[in-house]
BAKERO-825107 format. One record per atom (N, C-alpha, C, O): residue in three letters; x, y, z. Coordinates in pm, whole numbers, plus 50000, padded with zeros to 5 digits. Example, Ala and Ser with C-alpha at 12.3 -4.5 7.8 and 13.67 -1.06 7.14 Angstrom:
ala513194943150780ala512304955050780ala513204967050780ala514244966850846ser512854977550708ser513674989450714ser512905000350787ser513415011450804
This chain:
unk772016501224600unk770876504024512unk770906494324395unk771946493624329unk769996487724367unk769596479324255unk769816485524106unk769576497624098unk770346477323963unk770646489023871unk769266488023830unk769346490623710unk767926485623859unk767036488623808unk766776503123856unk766766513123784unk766526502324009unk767036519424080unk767506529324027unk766996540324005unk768976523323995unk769976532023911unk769586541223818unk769846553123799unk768836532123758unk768326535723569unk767506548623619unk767806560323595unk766376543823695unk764776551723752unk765526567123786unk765036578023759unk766836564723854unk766616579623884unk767476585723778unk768316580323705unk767066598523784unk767246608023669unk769126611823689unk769546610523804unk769716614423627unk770836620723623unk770836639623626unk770296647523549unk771486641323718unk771946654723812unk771716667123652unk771686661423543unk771616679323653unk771346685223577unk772596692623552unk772786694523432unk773116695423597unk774976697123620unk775486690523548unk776646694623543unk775296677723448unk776026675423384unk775876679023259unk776716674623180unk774546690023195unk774226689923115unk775416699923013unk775826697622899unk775706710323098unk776996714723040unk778326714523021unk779196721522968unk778216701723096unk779606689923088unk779616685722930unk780576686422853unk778076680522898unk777946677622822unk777926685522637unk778336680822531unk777176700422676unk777576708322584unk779476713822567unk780016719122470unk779996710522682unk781326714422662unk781786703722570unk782316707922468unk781716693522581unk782226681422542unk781646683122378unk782406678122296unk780306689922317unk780026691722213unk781016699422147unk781516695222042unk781486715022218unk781936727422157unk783216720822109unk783706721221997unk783726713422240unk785296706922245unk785696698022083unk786606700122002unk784356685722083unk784546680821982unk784566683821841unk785366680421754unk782996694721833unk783086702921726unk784056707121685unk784306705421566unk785126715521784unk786526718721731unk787216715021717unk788066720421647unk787396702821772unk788336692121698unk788186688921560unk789006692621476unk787156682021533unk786636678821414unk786766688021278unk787076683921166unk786446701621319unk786306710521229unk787376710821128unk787196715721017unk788106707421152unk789466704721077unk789586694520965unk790036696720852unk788996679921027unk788476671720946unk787246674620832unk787346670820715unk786266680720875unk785156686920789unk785796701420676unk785116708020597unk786756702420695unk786866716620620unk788136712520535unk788616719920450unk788656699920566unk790266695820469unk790256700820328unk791406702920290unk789486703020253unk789556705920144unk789766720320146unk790646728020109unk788846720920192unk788726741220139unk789956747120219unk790676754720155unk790296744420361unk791776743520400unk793126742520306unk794116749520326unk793016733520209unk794186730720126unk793806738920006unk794776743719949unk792546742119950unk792776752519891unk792956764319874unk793386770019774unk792556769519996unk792576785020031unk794296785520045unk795076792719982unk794576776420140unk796086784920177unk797396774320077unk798576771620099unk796436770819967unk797636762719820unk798616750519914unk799836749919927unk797856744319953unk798806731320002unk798286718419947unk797476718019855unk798786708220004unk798786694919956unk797276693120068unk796896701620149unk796586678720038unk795696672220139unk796326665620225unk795926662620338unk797826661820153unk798686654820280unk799186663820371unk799356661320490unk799406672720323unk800006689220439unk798746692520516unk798806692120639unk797766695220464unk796826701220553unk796296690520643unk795796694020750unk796386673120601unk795886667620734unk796936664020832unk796746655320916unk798286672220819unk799126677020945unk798606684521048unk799166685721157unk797826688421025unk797196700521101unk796486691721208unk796796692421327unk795636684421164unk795616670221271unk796096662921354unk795666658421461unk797596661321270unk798176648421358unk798666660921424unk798406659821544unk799226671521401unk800226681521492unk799316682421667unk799716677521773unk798206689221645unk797136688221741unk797206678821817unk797346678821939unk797066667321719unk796676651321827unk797856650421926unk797716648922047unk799176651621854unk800366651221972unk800266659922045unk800446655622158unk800046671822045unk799996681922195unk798896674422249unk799286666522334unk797836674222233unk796716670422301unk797056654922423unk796796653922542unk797686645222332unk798526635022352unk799406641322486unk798866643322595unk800626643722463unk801326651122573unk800836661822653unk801366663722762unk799966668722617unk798976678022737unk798196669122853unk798126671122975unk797756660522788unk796416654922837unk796836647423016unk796116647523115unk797996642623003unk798676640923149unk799436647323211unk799466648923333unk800326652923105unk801016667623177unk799656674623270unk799386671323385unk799076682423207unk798126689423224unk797576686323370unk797516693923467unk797316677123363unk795916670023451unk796886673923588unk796426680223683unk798056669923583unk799286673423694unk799126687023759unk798756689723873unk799506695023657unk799746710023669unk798286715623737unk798206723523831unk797146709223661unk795396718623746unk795066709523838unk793876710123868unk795866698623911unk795136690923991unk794216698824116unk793066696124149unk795206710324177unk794236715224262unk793036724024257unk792226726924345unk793146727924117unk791896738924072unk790526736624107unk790206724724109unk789526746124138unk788376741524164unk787946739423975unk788376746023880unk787076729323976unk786676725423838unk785666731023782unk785286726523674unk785006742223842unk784616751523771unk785176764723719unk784666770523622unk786056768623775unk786836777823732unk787676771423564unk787746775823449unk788256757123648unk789436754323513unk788736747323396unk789406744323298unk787286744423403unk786576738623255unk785866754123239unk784886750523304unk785676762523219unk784926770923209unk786456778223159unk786556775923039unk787566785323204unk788106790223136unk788986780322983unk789536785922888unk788916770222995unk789386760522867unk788566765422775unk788966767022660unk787456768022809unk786546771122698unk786986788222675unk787166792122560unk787076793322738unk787296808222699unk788626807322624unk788716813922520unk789976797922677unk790826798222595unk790976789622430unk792016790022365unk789956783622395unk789516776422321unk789036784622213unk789196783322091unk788076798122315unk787236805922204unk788116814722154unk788146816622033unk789006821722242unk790366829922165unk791196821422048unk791536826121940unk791416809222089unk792606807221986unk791266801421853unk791796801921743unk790216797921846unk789936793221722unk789366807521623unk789156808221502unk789266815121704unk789296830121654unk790676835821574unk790866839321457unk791306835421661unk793076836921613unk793066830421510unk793476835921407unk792556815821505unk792956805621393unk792226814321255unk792906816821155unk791506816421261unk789936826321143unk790636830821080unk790466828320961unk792326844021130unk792826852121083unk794306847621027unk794856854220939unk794876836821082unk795556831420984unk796136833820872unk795516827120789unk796956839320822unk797436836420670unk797816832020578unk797666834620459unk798706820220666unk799366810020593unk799286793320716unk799036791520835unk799656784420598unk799666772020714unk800756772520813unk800796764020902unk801836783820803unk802426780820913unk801966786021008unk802086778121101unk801546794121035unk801106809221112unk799886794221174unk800166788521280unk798606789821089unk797836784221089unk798246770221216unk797766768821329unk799186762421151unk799796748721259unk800046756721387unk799356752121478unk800856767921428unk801336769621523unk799816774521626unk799866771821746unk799046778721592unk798006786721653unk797136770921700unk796816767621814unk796936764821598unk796126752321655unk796406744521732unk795626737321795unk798076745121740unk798446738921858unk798206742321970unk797736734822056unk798456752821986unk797836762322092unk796226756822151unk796046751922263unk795526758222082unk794436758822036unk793766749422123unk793016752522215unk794206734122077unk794106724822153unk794466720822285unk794446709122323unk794776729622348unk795336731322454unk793806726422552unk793636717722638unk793186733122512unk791826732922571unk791126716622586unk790776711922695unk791006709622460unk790646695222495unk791776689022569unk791296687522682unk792866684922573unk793476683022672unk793406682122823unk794026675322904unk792476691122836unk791886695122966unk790846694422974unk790616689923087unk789486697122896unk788246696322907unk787766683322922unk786826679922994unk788296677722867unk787436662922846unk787746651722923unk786956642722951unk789336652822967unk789256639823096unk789146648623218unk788746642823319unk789456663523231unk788836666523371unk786946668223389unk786196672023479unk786826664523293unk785086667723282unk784556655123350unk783776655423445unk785056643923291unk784946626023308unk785156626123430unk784286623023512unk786666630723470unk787286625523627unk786226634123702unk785776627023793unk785836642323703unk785046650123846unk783336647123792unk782516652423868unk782846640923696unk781616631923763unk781136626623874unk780106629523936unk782356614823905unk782606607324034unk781936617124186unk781446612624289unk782106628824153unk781996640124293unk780766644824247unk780116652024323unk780306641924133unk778776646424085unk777646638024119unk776696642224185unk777746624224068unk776756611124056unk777416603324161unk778616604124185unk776496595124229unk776336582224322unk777376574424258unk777496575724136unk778116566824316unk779006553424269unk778016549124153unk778276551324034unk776796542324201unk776316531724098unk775496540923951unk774816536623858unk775896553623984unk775566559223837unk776806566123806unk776886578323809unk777676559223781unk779236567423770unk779386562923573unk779316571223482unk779566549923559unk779516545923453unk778026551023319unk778426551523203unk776986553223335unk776146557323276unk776196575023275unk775906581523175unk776576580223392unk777096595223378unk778076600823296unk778156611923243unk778986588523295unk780376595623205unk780096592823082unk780706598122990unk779036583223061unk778526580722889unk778106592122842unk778476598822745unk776936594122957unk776396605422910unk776906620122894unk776186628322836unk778206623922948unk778836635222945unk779406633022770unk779176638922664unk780146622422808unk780996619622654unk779366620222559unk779416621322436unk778566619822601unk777416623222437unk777886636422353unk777656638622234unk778356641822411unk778626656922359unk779256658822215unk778996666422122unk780646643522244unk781236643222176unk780276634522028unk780836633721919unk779216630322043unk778516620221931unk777916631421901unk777966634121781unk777216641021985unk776076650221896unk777086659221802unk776676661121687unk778286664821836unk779236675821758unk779446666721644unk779536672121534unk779596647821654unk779496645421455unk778106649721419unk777886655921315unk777166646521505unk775796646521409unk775306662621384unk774306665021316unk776096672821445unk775766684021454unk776946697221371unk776816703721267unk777966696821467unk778946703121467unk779646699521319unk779506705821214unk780426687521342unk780956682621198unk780536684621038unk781246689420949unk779156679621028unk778996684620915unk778366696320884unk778116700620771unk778086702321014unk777886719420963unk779356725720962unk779506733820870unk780246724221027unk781076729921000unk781616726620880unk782306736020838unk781586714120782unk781976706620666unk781086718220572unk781546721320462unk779666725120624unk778716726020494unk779136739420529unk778636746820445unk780006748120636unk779966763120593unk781586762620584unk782296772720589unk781956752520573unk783626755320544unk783316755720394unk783556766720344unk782756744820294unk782416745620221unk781886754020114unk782066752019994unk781306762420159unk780256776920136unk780726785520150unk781146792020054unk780896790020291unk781446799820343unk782846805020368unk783296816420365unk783696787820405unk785346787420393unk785166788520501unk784326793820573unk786616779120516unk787226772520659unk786996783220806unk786536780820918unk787696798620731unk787446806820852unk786586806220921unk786736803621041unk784996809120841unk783646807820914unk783146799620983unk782226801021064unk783836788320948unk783506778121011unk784346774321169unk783936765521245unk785206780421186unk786106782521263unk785726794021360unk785796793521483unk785336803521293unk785286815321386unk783116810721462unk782446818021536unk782846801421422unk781586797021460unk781676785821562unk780726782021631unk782906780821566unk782646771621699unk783506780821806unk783776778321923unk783926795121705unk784366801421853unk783256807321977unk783376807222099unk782156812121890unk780916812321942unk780116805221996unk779266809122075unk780306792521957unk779656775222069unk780836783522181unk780266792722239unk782196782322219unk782866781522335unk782786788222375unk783546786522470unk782196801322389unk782046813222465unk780466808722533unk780316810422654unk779446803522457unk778216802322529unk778656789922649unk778346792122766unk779246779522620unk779536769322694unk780436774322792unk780406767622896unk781376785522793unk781806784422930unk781176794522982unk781626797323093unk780246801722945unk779216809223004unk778136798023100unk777436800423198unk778256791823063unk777296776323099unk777716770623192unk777216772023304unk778656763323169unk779876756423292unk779846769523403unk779426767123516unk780226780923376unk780586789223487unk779206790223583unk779446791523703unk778346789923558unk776636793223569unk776106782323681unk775456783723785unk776676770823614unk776036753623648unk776696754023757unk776306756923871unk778226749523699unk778596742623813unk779156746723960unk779716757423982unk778946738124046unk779226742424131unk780766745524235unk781516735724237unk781096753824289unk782356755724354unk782666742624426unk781786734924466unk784336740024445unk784586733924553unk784636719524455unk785156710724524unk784466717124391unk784626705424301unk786186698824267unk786526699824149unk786956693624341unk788136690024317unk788536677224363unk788716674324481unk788706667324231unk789266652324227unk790236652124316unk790886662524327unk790576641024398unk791366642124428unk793226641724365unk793306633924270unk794416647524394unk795436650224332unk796286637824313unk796566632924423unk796726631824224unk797486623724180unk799276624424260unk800086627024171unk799656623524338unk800776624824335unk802276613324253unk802186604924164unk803106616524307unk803776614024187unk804096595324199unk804746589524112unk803446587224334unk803686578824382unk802236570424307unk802316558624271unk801186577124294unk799906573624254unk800176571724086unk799746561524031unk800776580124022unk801116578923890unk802296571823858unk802726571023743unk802796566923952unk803536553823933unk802846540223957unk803156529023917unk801766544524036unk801056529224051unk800016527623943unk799626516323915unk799436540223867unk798266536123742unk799616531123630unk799466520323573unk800826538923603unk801366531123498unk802306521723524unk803246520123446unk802136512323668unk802466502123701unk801396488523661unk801786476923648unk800056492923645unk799126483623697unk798966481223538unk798656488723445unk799316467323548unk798786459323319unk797076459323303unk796466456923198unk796596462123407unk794996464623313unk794546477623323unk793456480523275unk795226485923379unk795156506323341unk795536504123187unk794806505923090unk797146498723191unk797806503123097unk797406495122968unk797226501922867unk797246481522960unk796846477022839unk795576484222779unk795276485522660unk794916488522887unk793046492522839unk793476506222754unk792806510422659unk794736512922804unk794886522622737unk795556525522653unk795756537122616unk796396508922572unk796536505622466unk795946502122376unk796356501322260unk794416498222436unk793276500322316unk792886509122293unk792426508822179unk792736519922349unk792726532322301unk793366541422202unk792906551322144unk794836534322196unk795886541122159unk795686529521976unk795586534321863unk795706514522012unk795246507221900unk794146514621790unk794326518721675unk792926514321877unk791646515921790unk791716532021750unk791206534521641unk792166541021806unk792516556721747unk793166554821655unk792776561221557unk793986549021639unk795126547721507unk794676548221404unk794566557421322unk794256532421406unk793246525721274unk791886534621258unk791406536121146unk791296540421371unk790226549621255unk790756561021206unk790356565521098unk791826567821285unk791896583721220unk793116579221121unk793786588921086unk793626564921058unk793896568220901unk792996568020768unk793276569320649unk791946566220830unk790936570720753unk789966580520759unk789416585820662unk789706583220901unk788536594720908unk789106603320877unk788606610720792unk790286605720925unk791036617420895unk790476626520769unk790126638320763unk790546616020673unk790946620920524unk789146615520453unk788926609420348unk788446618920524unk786976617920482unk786416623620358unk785846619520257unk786826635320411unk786436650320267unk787406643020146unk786936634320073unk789016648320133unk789326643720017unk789376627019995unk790056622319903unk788866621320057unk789006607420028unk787266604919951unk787336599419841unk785796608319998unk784946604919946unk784666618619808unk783936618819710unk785676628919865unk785566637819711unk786546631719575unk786366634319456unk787546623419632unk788476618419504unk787316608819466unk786466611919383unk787346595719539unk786676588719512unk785226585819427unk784986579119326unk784126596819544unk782706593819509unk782026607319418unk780886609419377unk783506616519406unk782976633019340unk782096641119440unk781496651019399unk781996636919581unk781086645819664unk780896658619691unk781916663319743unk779976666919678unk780096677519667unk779916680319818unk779556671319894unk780166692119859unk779786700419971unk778936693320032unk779096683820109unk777986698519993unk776196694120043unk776096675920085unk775246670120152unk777106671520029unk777016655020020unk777606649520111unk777276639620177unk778706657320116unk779576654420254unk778956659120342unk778436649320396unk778626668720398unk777716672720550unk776706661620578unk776406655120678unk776286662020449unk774556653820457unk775276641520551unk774966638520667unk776526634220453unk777486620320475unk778056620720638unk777846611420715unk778766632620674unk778686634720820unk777706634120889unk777636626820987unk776706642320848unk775296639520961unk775346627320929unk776406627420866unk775126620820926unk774566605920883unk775156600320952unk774436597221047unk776696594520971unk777716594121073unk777306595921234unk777006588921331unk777466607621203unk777296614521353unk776166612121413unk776206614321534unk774646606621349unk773626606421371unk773676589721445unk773436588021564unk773926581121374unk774396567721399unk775366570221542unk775016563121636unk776506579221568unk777476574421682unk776076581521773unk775546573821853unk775666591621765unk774856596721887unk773916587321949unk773536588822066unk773476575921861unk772276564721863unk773466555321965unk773466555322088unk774496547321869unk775586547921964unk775606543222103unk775346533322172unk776176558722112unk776276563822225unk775356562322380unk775516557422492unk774366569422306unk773126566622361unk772846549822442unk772586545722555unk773086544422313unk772916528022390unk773546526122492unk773186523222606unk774886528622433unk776346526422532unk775476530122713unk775096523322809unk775536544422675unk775186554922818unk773796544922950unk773576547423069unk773156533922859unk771976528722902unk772406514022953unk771746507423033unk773606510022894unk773756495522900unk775026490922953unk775446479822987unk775456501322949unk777246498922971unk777356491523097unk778106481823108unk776256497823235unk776686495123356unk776216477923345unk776976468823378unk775216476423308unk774336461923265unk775266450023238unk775436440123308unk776106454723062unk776536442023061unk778526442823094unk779436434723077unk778486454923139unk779736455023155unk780666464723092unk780216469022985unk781716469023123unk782686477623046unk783516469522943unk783756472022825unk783876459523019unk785146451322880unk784016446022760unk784146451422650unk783266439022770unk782316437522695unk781456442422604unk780696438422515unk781956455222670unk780906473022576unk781966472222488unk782096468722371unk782786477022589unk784336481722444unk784446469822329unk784666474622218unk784336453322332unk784796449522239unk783776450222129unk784006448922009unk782496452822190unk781306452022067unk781736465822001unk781766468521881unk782086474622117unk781986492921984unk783076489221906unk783006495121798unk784366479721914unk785446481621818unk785406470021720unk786186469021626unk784186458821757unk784296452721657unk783026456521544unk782766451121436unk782546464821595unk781316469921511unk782096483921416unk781526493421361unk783056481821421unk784006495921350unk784516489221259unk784406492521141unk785386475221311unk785766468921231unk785116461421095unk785586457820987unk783936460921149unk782606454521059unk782956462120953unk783336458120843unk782826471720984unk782546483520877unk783916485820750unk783776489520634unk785296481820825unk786346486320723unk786456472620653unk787086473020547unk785766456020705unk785686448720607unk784976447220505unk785096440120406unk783776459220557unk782496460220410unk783346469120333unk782956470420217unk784516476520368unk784256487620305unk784636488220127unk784426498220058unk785086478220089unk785046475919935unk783786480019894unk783666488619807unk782606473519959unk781726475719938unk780776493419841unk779936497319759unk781336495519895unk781126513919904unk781126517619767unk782076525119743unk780456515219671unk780766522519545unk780316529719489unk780536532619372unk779216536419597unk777996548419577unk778176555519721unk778806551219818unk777216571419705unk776876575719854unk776146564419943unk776486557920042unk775256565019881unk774196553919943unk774946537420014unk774596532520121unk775826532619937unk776416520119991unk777336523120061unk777526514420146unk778216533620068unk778656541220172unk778176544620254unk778956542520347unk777326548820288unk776286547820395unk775536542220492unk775006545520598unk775676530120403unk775366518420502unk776436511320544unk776456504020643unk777706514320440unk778656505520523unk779456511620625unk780356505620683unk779036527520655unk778896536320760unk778296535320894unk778646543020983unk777326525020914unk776956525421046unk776976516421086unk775826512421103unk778136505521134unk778286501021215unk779676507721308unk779946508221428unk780286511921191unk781626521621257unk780936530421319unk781386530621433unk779656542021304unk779336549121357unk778886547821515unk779186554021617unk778066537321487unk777326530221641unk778726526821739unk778736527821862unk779776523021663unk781196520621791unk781946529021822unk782756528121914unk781686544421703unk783096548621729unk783316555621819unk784466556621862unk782026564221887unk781726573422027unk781566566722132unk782026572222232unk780876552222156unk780706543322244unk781726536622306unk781946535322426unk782486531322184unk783396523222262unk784956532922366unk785756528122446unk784796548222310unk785566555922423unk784836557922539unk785436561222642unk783296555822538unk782976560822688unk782686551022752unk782636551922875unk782396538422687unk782936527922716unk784346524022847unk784276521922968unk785586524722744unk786796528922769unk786846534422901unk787256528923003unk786376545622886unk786896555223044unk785616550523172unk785856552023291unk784226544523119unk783976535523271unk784786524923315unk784836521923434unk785476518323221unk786146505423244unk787246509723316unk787636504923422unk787866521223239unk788966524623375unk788446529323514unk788836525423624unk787716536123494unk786786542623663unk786406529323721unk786706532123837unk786146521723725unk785746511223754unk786946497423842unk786866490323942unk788016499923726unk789486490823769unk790356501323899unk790886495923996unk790356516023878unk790256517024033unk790166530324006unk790816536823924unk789336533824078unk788006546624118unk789026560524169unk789146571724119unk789576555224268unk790666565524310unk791386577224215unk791336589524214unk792276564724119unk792966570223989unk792406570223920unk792886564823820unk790686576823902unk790066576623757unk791166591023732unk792146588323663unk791096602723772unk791776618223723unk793356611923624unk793756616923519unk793936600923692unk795096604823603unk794796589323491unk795606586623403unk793786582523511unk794116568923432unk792756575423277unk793106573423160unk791936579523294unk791466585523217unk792116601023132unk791866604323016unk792906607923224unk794236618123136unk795066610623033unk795426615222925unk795406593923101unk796376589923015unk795496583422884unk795936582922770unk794466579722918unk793086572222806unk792826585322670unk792706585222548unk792826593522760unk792826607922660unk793866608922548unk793646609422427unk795326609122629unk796056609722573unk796786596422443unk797596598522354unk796366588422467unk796586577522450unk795196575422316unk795496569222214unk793816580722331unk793486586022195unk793866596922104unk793476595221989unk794596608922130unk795226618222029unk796526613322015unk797206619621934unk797176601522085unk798416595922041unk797646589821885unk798056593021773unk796596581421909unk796366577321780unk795936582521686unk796206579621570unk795166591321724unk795026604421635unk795906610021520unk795676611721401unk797136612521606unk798386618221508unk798986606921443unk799196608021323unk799366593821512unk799256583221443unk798856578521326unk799546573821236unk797236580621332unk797026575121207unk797146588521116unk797906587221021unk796706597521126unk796556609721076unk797516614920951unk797446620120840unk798666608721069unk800386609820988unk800636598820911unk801206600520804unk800156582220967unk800036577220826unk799716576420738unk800486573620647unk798016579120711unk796876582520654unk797746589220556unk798206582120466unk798086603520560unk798796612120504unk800196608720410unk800596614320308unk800816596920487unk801936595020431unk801696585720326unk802476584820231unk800366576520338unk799906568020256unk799106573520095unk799106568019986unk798486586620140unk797826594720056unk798916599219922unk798896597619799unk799836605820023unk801296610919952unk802066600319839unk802676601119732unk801626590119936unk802466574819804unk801286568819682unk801606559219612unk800186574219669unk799436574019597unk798616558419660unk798106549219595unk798716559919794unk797726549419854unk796716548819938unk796576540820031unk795536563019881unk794106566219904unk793466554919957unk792966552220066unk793676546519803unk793006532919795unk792666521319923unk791666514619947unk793986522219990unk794246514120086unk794036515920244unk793916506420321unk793996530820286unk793436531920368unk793066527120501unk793506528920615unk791536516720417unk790486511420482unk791276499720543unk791066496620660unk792036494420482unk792806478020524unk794016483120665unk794236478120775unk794676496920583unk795276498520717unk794686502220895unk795306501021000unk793356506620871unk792866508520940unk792436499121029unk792526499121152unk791836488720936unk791166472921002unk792246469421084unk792156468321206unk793436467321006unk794536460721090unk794796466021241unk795366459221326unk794256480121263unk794546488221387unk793346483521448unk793456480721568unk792546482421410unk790896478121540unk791296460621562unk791286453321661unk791606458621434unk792036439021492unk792816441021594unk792286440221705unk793916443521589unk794726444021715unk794226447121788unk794306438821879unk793126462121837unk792656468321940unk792166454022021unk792616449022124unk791136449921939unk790176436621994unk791166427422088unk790806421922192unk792356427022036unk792836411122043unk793736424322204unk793766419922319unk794196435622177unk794566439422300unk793696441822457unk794186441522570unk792256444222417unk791676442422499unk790846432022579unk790296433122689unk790926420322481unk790686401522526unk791686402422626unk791396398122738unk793406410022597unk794276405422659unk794006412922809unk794056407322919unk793726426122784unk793596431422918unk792526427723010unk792586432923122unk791196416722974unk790456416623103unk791406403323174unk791666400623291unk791696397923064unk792786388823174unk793206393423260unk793586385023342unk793366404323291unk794356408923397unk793616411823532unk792406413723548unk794376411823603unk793546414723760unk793146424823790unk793986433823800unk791916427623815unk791276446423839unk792106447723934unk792506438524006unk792576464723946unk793376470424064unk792426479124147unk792706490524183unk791216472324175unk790236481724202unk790746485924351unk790156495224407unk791806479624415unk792366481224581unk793596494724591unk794116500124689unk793746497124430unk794776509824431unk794376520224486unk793186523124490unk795536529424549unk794656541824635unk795726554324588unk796936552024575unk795176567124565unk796156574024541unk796986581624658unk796326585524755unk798586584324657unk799076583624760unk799096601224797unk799716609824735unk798186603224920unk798356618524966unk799436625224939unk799546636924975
């Protein structure tokens, strides 16, 4: 089929709650980021303690994300994305009642248990959804979920953590995950199962240097943004005095830009390519942390906000066609490790971010961050060098 073809026909309606999962999922991730303040004040901690709560997450998620994929390989995939979400909606409920940050870290770990699983088994069983030649524009479009929860999720949860406090805001994306796996259970259909990775197949994806480097840009470019996104709230409240209302507005705004993004990504990716997508979303991030002196208002903040925005959702769904693509077989475990390999950077930067905050180096941030997308760039020039393993097969 011609990709003009491609484009013309519509995408399967089954993915639409792939796609709201991927919202609820992100929303709850995020929520954490949107509520850092009122978090550190309710339960009397530092901003560097409470954006532990982050990096702690990112490492389970990190080490879940391939464990995991192991352990549910044979599940039908409507059963096991549909209950992630039910276990998702219990623990961010649990989280509501909380009393202290310890009680608080241990529950979220938990917690996250759920993206770990939702989001590269959502990606990997497309493939059994969409035609080959709409495989790459499908998984964009699933990962949208994750751009609409900034333009949606994030800063509402920022404007009723704010208002209302962290709980509410928490115990409200427990209510997104209960409708969404009401959804998933509804949609999709039985009998849906990637094929299983065995232990000979997961020696050949982290044998092969263009799985593994691609998913060192992942692991690069996560770094360098979450030592700064991380710390959004108290970083534009030290800084710019933002109130509540300013920050949500400042998230939508964000989130509104990656969904646009995204969007492109989902339309063009197959067109001009996967390696080529990814280096524009990470150098269009980077754009952004060299303006970012710039920033000495909401407003100039704002603009020096969207070019990071337009890369920062794109260039992951990006990412995971480029692996589906280098070999189709091992998308289930080379996209688990792409997963994991973004909440590696997650906690990464999260924990530097934090450790940098702690040394009284707010300020600096933005530079440590750049330095993590430069590298990303210069790691993924290195990986199309490499020879696609598109002939890999996973071993029965």
């Amino acid at each position: 089929m011609s990709a003009l073809a491609s484009k013309a026909t519509p995408l399967p309606r089954v993915l639409w709650p792939l796609l709201f999962g991927n919202f609820v999922i992100g929303t709850g991730v995020m929520v954490v980021p949107g509520t850092l303040n009122d978090i550190g004040i309710s339960l009397n901690i530092s901003v560097a303690t409470a954006g532990q709560l982050i990096a702690a997450a990112a490492a389970l998620m990190c080490l879940g994300a391939p464990l995991l994929a192991s352990v549910v390989a044979g599940w039908d995939r409507r059963r096991l994305l549909a209950l992630s979400l039910v276990w998702y909606a219990v623990f961010l409920a649990l989280s509501a009642w909380m009393p202290s940050f310890g009680s608080l870290l241990i529950v979220r770990v938990l917690t996250v248990v759920s993206p770990a699983i939702f989001t590269p088994q959502a990606a990997a069983c497309v493939g059994l959804l969409v035609p080959p030649e709409q495989r790459g524009r499908a998984i964009a479009f699933v990962f949208l979920g994750w751009s609409v929860a900034s333009v949606v999720g994030m800063p509402l949860g920022a404007f009723i953590g704010g208002t209302l406090g962290w709980r509410s805001a928490f115990g409200a994306v427990a209510l997104l995950s209960v409708v969404g796996a009401v959804w998933v259970w509804r949609a999709m259909p039985d009998g849906i199962k990637p094929p299983a990775l065995s232990r000979a197949a997961w020696g050949e994806a982290l044998r092969s240097p263009a799985l593994m480097l691609c998913v060192a840009v992942t692991l690069l470019y996560s770094a360098g943004q979450f030592v700064l996104f991380s710390y959004f709230a108290p970083y534009f409240k030290s800084t710019l005095a933002a109130t509540p209302l300013q920050l949500s507005l400042l998230f939508a705004w964000f989130g509104a830009f990656g969904l646009v993004g995204n969007i492109l990504m989902s339309r063009h990716v197959d067109r001009i390519g996967a390696p080529r997508a990814v280096m524009w979303g990470v150098g269009a991030m980077a754009l952004s942390l060299l303006l970012w002196p710039l920033g000495s208002n909401l407003v100039l903040v704002a603009l020096v906000l969207i070019p990071w925005a337009l890369g920062c959702f794109a260039s992951n769904s990006a990412q995971q066609a480029r692996l589906v693509a280098i070999a189709p077989a091992l998308a289930s475990g080379s996209i688990a490790l792409n997963t994991s390999a973004m909440y590696a950077g997650q906690a990464l930067g999260a924990g530097s971010g934090g450790w940098l905050i702690a040394h009284d180096g707010m300020g600096s941030l933005h530079w440590f961050a750049l330095a993590g997308l430069i590298a990303s760039m210069a790691m993924s020039w290195w990986a199309t060098r490499q020879r696609p393993h598109g002939n890999l097969r996973p071993t029965a």
